[in-house]
Backbone as XML, in Angstrom:
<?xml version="1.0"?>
<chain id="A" units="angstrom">
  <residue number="1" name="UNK">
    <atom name="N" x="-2.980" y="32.728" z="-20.973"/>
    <atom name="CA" x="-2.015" y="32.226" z="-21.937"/>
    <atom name="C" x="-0.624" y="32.044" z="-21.312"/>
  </residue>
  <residue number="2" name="UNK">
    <atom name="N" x="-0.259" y="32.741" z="-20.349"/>
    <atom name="CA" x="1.452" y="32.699" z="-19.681"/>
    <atom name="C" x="1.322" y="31.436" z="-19.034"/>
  </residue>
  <residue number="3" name="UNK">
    <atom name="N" x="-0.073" y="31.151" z="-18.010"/>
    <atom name="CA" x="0.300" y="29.657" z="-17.545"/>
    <atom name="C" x="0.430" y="28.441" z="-18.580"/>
  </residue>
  <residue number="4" name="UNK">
    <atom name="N" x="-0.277" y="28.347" z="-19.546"/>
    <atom name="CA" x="-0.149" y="27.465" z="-20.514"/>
    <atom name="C" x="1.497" y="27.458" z="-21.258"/>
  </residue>
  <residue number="5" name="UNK">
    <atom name="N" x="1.881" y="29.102" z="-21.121"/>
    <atom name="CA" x="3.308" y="28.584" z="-22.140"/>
    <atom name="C" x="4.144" y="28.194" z="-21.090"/>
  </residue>
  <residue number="6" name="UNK">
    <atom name="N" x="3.988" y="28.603" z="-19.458"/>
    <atom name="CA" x="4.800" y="28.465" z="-18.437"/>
    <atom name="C" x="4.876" y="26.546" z="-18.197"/>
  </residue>
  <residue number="7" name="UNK">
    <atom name="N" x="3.665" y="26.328" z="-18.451"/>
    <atom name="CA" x="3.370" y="24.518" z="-18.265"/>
    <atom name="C" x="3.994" y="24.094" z="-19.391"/>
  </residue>
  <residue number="8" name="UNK">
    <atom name="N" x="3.847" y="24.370" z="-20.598"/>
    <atom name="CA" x="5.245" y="24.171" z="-21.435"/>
    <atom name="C" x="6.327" y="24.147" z="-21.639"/>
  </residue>
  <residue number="9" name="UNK">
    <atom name="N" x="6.863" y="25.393" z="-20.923"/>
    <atom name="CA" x="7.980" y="25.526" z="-20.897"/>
    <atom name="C" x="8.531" y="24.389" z="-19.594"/>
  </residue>
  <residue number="10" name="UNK">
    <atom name="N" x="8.044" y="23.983" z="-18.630"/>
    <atom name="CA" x="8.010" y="23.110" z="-17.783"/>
    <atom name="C" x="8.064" y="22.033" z="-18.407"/>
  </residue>
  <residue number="11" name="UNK">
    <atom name="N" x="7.564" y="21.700" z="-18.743"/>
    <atom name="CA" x="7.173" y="20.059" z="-19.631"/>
    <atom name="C" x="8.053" y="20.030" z="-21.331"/>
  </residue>
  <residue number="12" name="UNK">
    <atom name="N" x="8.783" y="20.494" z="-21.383"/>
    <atom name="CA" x="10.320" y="20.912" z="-22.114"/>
    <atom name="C" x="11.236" y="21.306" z="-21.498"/>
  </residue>
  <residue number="13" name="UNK">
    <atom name="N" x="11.161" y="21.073" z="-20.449"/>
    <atom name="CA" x="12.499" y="21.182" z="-19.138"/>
    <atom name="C" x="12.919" y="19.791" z="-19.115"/>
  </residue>
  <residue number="14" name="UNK">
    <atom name="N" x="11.322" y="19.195" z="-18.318"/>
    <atom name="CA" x="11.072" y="18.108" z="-18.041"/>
    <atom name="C" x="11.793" y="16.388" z="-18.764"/>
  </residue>
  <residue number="15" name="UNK">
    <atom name="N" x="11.223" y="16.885" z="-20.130"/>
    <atom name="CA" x="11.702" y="16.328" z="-21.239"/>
    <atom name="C" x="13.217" y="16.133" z="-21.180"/>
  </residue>
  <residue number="16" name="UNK">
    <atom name="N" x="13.743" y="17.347" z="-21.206"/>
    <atom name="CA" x="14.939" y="17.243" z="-21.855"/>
    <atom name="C" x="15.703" y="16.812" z="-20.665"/>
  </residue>
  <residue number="17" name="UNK">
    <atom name="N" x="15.139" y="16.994" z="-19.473"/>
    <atom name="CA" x="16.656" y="16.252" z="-17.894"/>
    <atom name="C" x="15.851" y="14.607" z="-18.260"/>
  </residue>
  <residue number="18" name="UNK">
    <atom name="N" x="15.190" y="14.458" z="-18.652"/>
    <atom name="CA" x="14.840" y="13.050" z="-18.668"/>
    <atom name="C" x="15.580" y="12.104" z="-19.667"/>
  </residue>
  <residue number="19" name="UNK">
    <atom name="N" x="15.899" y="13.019" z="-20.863"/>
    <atom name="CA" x="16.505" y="12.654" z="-22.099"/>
    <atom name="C" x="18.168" y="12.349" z="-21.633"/>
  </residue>
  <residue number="20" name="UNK">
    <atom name="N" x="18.473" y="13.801" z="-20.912"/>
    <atom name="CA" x="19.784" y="13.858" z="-20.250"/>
    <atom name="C" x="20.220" y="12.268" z="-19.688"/>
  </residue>
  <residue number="21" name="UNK">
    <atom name="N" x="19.209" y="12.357" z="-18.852"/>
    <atom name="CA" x="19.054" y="11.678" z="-17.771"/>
    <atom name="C" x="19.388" y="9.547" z="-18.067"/>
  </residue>
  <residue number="22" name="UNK">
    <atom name="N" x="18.582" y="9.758" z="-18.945"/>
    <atom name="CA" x="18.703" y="8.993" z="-19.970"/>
    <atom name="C" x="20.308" y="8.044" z="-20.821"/>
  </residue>
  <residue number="23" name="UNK">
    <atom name="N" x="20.276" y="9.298" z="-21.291"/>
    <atom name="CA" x="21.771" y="8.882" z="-22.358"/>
    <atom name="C" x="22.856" y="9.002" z="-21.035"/>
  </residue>
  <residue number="24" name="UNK">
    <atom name="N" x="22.378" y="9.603" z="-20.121"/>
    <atom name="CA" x="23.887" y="9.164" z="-18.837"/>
    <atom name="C" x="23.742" y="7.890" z="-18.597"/>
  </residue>
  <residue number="25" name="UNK">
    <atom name="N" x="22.651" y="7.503" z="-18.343"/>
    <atom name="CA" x="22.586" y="6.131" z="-17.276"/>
    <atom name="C" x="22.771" y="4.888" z="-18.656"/>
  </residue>
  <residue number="26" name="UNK">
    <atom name="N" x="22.458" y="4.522" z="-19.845"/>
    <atom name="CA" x="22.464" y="3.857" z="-20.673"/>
    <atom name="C" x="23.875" y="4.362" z="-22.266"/>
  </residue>
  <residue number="27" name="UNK">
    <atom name="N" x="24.691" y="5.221" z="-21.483"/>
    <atom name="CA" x="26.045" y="5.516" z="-22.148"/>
    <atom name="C" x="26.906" y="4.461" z="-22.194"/>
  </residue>
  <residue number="28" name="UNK">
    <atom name="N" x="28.384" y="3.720" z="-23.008"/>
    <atom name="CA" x="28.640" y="2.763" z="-22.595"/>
    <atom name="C" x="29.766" y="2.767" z="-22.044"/>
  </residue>
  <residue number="29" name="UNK">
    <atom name="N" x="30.353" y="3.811" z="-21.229"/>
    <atom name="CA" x="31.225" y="4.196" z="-20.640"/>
    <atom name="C" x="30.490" y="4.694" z="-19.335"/>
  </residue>
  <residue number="30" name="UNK">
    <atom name="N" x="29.873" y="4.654" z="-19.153"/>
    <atom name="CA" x="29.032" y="4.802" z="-17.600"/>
    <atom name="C" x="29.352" y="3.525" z="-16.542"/>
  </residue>
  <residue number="31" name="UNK">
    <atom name="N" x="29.815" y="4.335" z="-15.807"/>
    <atom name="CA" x="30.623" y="4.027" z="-14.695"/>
    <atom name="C" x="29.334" y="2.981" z="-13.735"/>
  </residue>
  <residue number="32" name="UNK">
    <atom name="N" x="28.074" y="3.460" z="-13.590"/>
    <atom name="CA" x="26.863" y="2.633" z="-13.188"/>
    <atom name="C" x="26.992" y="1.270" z="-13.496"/>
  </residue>
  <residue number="33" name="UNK">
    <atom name="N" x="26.730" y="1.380" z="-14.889"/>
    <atom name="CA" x="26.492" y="0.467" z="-15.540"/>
    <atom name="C" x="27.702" y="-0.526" z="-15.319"/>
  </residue>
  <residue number="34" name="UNK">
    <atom name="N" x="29.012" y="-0.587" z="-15.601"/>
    <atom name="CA" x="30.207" y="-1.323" z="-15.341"/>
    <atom name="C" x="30.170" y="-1.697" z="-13.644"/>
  </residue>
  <residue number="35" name="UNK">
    <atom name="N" x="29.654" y="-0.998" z="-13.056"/>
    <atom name="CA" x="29.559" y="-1.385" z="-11.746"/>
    <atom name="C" x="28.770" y="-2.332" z="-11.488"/>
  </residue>
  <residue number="36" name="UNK">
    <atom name="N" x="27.948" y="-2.274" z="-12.170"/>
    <atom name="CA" x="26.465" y="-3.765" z="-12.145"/>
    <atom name="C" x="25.765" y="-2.306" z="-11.671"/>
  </residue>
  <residue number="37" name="UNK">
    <atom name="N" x="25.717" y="-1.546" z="-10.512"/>
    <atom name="CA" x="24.324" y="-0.781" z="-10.211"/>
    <atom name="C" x="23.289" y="-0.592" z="-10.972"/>
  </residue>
  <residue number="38" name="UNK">
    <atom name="N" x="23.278" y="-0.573" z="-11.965"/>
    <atom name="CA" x="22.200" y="-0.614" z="-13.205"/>
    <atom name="C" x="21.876" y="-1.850" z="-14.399"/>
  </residue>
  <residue number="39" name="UNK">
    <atom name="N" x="20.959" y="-2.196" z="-13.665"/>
    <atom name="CA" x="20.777" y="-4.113" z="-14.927"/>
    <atom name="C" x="19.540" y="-3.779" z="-15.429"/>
  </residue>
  <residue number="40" name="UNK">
    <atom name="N" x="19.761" y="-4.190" z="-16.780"/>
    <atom name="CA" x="18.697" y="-4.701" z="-17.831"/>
    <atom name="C" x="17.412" y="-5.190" z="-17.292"/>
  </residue>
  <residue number="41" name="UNK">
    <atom name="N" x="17.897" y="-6.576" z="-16.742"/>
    <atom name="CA" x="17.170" y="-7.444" z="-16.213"/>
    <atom name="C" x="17.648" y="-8.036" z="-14.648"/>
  </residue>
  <residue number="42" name="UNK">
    <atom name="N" x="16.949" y="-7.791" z="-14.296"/>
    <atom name="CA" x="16.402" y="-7.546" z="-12.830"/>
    <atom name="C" x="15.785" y="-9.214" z="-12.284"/>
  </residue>
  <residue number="43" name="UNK">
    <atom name="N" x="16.561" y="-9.561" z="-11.807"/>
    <atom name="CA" x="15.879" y="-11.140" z="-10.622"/>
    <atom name="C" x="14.129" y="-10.798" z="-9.858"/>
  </residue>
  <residue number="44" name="UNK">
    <atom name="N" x="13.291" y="-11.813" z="-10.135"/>
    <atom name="CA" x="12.233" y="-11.488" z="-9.720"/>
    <atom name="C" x="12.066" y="-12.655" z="-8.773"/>
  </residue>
  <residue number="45" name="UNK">
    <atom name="N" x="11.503" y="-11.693" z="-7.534"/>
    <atom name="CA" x="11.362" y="-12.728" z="-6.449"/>
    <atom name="C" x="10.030" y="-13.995" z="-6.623"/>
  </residue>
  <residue number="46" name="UNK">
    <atom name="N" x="10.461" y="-14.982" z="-5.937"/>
    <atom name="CA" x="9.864" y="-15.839" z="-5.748"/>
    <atom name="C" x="9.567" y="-16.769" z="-5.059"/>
  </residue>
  <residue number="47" name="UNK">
    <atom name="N" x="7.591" y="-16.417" z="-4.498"/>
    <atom name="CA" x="7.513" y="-17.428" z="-3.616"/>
    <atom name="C" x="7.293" y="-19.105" z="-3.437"/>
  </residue>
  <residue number="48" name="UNK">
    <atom name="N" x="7.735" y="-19.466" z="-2.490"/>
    <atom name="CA" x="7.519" y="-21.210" z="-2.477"/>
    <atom name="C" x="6.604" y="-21.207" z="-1.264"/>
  </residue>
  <residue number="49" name="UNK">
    <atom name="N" x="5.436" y="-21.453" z="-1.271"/>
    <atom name="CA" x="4.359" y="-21.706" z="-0.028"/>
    <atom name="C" x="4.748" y="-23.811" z="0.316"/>
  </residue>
  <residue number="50" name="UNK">
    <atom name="N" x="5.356" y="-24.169" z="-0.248"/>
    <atom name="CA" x="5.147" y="-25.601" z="0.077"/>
    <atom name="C" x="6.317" y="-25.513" z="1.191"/>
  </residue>
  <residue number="51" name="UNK">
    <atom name="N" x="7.111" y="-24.934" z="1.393"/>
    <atom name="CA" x="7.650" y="-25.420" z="2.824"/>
    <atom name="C" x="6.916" y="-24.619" z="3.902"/>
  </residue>
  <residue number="52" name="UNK">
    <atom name="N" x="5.900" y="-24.559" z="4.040"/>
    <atom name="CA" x="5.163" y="-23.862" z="5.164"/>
    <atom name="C" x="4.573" y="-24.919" z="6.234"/>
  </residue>
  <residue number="53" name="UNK">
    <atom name="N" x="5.189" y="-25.162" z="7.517"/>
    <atom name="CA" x="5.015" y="-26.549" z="8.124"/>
    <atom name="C" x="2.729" y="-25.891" z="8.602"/>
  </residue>
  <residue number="54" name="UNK">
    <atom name="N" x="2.499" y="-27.068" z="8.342"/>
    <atom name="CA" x="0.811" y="-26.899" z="8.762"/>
    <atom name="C" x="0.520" y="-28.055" z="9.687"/>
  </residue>
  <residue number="55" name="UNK">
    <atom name="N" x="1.518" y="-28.638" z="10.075"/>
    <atom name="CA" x="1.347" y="-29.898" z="11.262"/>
    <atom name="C" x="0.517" y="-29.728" z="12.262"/>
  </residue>
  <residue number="56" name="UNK">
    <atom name="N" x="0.937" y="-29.182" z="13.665"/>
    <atom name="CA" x="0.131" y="-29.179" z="14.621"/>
    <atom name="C" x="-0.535" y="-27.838" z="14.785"/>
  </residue>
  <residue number="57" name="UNK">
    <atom name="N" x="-0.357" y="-26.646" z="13.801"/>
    <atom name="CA" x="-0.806" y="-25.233" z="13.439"/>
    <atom name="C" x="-2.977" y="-25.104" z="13.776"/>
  </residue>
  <residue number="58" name="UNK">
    <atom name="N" x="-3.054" y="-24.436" z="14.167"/>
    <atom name="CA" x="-4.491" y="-23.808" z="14.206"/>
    <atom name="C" x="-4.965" y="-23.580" z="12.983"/>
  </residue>
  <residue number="59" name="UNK">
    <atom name="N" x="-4.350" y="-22.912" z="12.279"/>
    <atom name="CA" x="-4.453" y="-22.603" z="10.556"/>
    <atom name="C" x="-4.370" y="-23.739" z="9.444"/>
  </residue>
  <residue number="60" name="UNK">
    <atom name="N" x="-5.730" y="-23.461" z="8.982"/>
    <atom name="CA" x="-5.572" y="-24.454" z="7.740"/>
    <atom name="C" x="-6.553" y="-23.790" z="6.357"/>
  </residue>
  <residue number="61" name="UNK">
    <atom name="N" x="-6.039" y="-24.049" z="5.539"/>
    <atom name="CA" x="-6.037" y="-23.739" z="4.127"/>
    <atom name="C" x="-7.515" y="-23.574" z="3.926"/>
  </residue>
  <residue number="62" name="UNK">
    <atom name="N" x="-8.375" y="-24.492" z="4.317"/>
    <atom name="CA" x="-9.658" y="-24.450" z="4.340"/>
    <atom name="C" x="-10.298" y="-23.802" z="5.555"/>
  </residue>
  <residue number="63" name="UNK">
    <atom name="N" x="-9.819" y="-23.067" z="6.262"/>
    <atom name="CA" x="-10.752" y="-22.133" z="7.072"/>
    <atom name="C" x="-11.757" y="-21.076" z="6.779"/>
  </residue>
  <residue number="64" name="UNK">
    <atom name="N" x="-12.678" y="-21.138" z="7.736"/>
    <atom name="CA" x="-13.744" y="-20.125" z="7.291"/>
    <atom name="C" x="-13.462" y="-19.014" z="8.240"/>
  </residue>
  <residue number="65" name="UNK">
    <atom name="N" x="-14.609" y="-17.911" z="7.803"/>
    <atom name="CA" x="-14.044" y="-16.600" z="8.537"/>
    <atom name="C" x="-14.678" y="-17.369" z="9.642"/>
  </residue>
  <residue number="66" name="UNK">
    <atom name="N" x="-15.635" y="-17.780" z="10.210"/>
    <atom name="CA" x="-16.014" y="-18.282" z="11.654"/>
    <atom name="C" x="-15.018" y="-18.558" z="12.224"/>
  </residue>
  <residue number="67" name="UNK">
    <atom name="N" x="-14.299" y="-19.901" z="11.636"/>
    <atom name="CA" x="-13.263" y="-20.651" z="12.380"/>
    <atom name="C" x="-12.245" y="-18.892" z="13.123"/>
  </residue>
  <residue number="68" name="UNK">
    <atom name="N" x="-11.635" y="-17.996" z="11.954"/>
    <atom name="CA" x="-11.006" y="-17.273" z="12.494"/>
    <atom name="C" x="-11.287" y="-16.512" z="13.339"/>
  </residue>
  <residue number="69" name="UNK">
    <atom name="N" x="-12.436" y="-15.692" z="13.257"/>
    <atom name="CA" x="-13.218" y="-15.257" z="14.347"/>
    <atom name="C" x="-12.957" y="-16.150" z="15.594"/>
  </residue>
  <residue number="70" name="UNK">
    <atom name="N" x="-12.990" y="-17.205" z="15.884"/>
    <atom name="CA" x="-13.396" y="-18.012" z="16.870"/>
    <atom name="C" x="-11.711" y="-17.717" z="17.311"/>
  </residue>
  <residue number="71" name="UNK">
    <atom name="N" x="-10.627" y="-18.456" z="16.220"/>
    <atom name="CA" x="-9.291" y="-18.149" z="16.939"/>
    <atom name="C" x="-9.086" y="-16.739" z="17.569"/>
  </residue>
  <residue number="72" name="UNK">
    <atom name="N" x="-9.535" y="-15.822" z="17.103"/>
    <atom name="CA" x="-9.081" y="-14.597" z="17.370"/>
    <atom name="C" x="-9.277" y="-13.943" z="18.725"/>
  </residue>
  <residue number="73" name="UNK">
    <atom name="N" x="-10.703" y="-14.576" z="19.135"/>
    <atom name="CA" x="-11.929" y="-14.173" z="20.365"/>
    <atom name="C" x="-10.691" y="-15.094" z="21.234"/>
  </residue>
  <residue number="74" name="UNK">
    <atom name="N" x="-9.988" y="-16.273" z="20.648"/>
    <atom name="CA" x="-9.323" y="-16.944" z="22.119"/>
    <atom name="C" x="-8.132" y="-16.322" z="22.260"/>
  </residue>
  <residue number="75" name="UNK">
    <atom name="N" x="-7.856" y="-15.886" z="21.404"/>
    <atom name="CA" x="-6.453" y="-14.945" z="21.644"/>
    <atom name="C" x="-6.467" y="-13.727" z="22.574"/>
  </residue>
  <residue number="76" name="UNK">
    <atom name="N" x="-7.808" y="-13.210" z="22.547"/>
    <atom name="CA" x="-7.844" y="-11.811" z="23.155"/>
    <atom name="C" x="-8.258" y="-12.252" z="24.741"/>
  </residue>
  <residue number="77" name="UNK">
    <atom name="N" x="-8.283" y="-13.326" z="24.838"/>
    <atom name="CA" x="-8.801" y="-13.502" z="26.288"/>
    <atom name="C" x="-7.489" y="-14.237" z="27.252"/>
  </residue>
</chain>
């Protein structure tokens, strides 16, 4: 029974620096936040594969594992 109230009492620690933790970072006098260090919304990266030059390249879109195998065996030699 002590580990169970001890894991409780843990997990109501837990809770409450999270809560803390919480109302600091989303206060509206928080110094974070006025700084920008902390945004709502967040820029999500993004890729563009169409400028990838495939001109005179070994690699092509339609390769099989053979083909790579085969590049790979000439590389090591």
């Amino acid at each position: 029974m002590s580990e169970e109230n001890e894991m409780l009492l843990l997990l109501k620690e837990l809770v409450s620096k999270v809560k803390n933790l919480e109302e600091s970072v989303y206060h509206k006098d928080n110094l974070l936040m006025k700084a920008g260090l902390v945004v709502v919304n967040s820029p999500s990266p993004l890729m563009d594969n169409s400028n990838i030059p495939m001109g005179g390249s070994t690699i092509k879109k339609s390769m099989e594992w053979d083909d790579i195998h085969d590049i790979v065996n000439n590389m090591e030699r």
